[in-house]
C-alpha positions as semicolon CSV with decimal commas, in nm:
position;residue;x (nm);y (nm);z (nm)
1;X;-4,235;-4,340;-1,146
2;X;-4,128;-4,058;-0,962
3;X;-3,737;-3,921;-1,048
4;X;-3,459;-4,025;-0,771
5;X;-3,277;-3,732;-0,600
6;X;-3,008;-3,648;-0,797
7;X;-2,815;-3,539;-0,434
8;X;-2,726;-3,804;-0,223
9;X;-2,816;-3,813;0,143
10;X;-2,638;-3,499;0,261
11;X;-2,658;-3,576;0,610
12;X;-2,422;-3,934;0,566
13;X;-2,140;-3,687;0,384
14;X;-1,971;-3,572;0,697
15;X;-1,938;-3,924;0,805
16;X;-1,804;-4,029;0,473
17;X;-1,571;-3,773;0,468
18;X;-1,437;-3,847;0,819
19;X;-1,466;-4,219;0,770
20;X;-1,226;-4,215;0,465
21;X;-0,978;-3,895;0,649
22;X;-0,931;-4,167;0,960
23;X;-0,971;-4,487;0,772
24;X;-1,181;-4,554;1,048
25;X;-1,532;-4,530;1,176
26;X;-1,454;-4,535;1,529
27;X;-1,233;-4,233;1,504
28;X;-1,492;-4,078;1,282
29;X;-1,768;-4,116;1,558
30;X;-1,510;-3,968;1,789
31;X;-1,501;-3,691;1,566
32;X;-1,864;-3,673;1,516
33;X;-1,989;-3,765;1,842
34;X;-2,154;-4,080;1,714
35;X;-2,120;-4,374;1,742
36;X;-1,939;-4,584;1,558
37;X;-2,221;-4,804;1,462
38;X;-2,396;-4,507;1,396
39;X;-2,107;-4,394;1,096
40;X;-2,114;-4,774;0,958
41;X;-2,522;-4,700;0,944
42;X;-2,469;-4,344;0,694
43;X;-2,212;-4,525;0,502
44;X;-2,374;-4,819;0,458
45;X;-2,718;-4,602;0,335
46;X;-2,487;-4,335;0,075
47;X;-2,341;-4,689;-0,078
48;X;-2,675;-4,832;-0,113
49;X;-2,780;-4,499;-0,245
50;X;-2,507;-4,496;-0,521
51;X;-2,494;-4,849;-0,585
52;X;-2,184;-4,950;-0,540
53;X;-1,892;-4,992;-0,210
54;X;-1,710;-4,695;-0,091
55;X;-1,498;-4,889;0,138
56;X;-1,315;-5,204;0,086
57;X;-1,312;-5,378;0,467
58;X;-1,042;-5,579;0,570
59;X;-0,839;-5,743;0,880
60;X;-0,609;-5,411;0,872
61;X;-0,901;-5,157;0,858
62;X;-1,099;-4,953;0,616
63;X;-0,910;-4,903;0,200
64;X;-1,110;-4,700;-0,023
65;X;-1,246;-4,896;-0,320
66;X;-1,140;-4,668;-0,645
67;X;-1,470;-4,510;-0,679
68;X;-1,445;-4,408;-0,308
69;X;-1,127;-4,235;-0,364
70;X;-1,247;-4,026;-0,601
71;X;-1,576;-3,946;-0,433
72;X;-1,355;-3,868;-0,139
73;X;-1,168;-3,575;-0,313
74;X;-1,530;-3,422;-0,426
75;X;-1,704;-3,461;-0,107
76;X;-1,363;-3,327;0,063
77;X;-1,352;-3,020;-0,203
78;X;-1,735;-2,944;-0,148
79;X;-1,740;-2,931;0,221
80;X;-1,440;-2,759;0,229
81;X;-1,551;-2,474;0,035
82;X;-1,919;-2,457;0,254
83;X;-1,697;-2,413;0,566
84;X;-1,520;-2,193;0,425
85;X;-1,812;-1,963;0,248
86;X;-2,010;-2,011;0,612
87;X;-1,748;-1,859;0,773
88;X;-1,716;-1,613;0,538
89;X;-2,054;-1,507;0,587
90;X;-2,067;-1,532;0,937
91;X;-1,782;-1,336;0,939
92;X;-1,955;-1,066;0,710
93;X;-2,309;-1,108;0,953
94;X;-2,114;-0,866;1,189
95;X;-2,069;-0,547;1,086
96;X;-1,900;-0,400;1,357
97;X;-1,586;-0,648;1,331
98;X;-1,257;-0,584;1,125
99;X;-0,994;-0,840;1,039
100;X;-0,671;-0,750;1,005
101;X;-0,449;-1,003;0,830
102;X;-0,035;-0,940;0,890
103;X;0,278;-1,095;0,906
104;X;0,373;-1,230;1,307
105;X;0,631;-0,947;1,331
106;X;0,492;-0,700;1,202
107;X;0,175;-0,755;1,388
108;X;0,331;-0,842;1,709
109;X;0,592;-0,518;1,688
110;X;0,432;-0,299;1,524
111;X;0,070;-0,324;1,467
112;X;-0,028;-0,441;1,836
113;X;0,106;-0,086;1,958
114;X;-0,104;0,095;1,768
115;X;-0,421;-0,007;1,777
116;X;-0,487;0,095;2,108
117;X;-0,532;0,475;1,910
118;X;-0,740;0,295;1,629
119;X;-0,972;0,176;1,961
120;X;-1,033;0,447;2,144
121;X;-1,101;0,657;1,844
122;X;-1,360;0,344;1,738
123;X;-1,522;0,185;2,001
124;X;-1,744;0,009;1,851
125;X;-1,508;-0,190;1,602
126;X;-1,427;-0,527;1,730
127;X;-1,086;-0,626;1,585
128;X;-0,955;-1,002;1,468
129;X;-0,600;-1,056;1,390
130;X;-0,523;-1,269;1,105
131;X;-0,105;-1,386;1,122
132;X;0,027;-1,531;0,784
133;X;0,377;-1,449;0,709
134;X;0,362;-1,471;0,318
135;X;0,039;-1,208;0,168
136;X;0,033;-1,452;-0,138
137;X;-0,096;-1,747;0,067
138;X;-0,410;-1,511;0,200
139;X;-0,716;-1,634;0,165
140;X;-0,894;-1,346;0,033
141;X;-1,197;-1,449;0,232
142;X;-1,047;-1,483;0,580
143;X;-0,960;-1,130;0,614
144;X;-1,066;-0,766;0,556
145;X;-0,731;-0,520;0,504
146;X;-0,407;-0,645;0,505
147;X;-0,053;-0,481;0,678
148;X;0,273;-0,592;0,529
149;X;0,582;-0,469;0,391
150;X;0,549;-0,452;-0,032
151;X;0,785;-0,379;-0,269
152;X;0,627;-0,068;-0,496
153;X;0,628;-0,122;-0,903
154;X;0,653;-0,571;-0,807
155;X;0,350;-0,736;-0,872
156;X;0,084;-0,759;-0,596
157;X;-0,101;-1,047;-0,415
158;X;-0,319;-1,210;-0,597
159;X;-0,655;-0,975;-0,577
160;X;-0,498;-0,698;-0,355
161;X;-0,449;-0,391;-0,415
162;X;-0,129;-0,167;-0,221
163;X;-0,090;0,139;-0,042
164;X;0,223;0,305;0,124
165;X;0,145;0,355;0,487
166;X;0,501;0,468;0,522
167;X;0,646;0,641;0,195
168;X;1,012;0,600;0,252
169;X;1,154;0,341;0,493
170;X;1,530;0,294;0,592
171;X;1,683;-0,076;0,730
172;X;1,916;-0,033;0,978
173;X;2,159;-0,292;1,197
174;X;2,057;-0,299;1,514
175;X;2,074;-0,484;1,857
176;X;2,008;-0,432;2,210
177;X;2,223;-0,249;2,469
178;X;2,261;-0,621;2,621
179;X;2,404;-0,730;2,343
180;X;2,694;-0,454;2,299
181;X;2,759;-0,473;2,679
182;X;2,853;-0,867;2,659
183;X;3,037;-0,787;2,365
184;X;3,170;-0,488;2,323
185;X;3,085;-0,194;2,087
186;X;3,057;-0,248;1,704
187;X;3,369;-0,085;1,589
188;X;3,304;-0,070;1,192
189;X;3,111;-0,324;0,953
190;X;3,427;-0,552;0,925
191;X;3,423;-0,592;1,244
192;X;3,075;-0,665;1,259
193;X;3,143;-0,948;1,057
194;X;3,441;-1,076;1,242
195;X;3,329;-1,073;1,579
196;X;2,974;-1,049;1,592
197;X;2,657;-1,286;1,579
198;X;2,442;-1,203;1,237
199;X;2,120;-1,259;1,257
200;X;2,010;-1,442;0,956
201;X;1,666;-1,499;0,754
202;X;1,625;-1,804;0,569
203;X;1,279;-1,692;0,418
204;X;1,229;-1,615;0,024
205;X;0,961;-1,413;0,114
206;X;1,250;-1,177;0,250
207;X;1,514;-1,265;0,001
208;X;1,545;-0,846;-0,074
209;X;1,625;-0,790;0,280
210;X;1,965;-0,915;0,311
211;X;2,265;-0,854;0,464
212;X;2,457;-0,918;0,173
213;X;2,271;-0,677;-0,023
214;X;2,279;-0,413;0,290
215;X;2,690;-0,449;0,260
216;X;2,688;-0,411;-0,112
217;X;2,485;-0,171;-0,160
218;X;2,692;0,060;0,052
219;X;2,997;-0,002;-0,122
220;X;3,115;-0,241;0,178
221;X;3,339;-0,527;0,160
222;X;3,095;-0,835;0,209
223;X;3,258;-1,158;0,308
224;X;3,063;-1,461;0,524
225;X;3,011;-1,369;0,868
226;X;3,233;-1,583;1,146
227;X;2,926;-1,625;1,404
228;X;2,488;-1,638;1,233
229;X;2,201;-1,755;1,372
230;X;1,993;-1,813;1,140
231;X;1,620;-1,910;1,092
232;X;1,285;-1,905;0,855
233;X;1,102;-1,681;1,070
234;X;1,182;-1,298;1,142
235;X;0,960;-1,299;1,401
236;X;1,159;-1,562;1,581
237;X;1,523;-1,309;1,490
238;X;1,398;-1,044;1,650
239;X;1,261;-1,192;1,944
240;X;1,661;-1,341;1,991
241;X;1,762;-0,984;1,883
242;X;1,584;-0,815;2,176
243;X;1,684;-1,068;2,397
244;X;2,085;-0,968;2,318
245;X;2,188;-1,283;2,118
246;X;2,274;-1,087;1,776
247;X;2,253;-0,802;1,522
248;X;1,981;-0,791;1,294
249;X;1,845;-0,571;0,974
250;X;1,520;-0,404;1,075
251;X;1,248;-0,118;0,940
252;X;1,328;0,173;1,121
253;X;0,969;0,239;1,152
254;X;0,847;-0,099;1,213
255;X;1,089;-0,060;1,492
256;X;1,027;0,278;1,637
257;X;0,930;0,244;1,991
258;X;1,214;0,015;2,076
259;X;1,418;0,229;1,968
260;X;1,270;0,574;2,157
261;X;1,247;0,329;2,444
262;X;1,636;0,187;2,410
263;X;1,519;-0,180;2,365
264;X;1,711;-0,162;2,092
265;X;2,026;0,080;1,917
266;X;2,170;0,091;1,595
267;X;2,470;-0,111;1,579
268;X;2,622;0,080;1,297
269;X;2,565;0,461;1,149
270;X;2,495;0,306;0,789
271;X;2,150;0,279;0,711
272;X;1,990;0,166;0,391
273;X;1,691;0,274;0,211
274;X;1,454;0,016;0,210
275;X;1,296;-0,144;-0,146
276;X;1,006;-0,232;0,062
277;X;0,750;-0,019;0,293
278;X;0,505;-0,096;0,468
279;X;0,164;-0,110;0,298
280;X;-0,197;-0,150;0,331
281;X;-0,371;-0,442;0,159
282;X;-0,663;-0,405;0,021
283;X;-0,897;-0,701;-0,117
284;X;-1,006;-0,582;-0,459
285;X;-1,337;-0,565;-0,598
286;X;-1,479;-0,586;-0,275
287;X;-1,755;-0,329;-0,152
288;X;-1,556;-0,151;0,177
289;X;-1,739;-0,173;0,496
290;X;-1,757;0,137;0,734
291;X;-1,503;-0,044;0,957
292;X;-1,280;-0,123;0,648
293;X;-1,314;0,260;0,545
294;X;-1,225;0,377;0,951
295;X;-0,880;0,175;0,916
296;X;-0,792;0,321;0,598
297;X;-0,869;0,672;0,673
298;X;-0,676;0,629;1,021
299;X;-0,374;0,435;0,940
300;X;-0,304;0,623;0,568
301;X;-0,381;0,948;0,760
302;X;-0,267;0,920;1,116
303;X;-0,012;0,633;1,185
């Protein structure tokens, strides 16, 4: 007798796996474009395959039997991971493309404004921009080099490696000229705290950038600010920041152009040195690409 296929029919997993997501074969098909006969038809031919239900059918819809439950995490798992790989290697078919992975700030302040230089000194190099606020939740496949602030002598990102792109870095209080004319000039840090809206980051990620730690640090009396607004994202801050709604901390570098171009002024003459610069992640173990090199070089070298 000849031996079964130990694989089932690969091309009735993707409606399995849709089927049991929906708990439907009709949103399935609308998924697939088929038919929702057509999804009952592969389901119907990987149960007979492995000899038993997947799906228990009732007057409320679809249940997955036991057995289909767990088949549903494998199948999930397994297609996950060859999207993911075939992406990856799409990704990689290109040589002349570089992905840049950063936070939202950092690339929307910061990074945006300088790759115009990075462009016109490469041409050729087709850029992708990868936003993810936290670098421990990359996804070391998704991206090539990564820009974020890094605390030196803390323990990296899983599978990255760090670089200083900036070797010291001070945080400063600042706000925008809008701001100070609606409310007056900042007379001292008490009265920062008295009078003034404080800007606010509800983030762990940026639990060492506080204004707590800004006050104490400079020997200043710290006491809960009257007037916050506070938030999980920075990005969202300093957008309300530049738009005269508050004081913020920020990277005097990450914020250099606004303020050359008086976007934004420091609200007080203390400034801080910061625990954090910014960096340049790199994946580990991983052969560099000529695009990958061309970053380096240029932002280590040039920024």
């Amino acid at each position: 007798m000849p031996t079964r296929d130990a694989l089932p029919p690969l091309a009735c997993l993707r409606a399995f796996e849709a089927a049991a997501r929906h708990a439907s074969f009709t949103q399935a098909g609308n998924e697939l474009s088929l038919t929702q006969s057509a999804v009952s038809r592969q389901i119907k031919r990987l149960e007979d395959d492995l000899g038993r239900p997947l799906f228990e059918r009732h007057y409320e819809g679809l249940r997955l039997t036991p057995a289909g439950e767990h088949y549903f995490r494998v199948v999930q798992r397994l297609l996950r991971d060859l999207r993911d790989e075939t992406a990856r290697l799409r990704r990689r078919g290109d040589d002349r493309q570089l992905t840049l992975a950063s936070s939202p700030t950092i690339a929307s302040i910061w990074l945006a404004r300088q790759l115009p230089d990075f462009q016109r000194a490469h041409p050729h190099i087709e850029i992708r921009i990868l936003t993810v606020e936290d670098p421990h939740r990359l996804d070391l496949a998704e991206f090539d080099l990564g820009i974020y602030y890094h605390v030196p002598h803390e323990v990296d990102p899983p599978g990255l490696g760090a670089e200083a792109i900036f070797s010291h870095e001070e945080v400063a209080a600042v706000c925008s000229p809008a701001y100070l004319a609606r409310h007056g000039d900042i007379r001292d840090a008490e009265d920062l705290l008295a009078r003034h809206t404080l800007m606010v980051v509800e983030d762990h990620y940026h639990d060492w950038l506080t204004w707590e730690g800004w006050y104490q640090a400079q020997g200043l009396r710290w006491h809960a600010p009257e007037h916050s607004l506070r938030a999980n994202s920075f990005q969202l801050l300093m957008n309300a920041t530049l738009a005269g709604q508050g004081v913020t901390l920020g990277w005097t570098h990450l914020l250099d152009a606004d303020l050359a171009q008086c976007n934004l002024v420091q609200a007080l003459p203390h400034t801080l040195p910061s625990r954090g610069c910014l960096s340049l992640l790199t994946p580990q173990h991983r052969h560099l690409t000529e695009p990958m090199r061309a970053f380096r070089a240029w932002v280590l070298n040039t920024v």
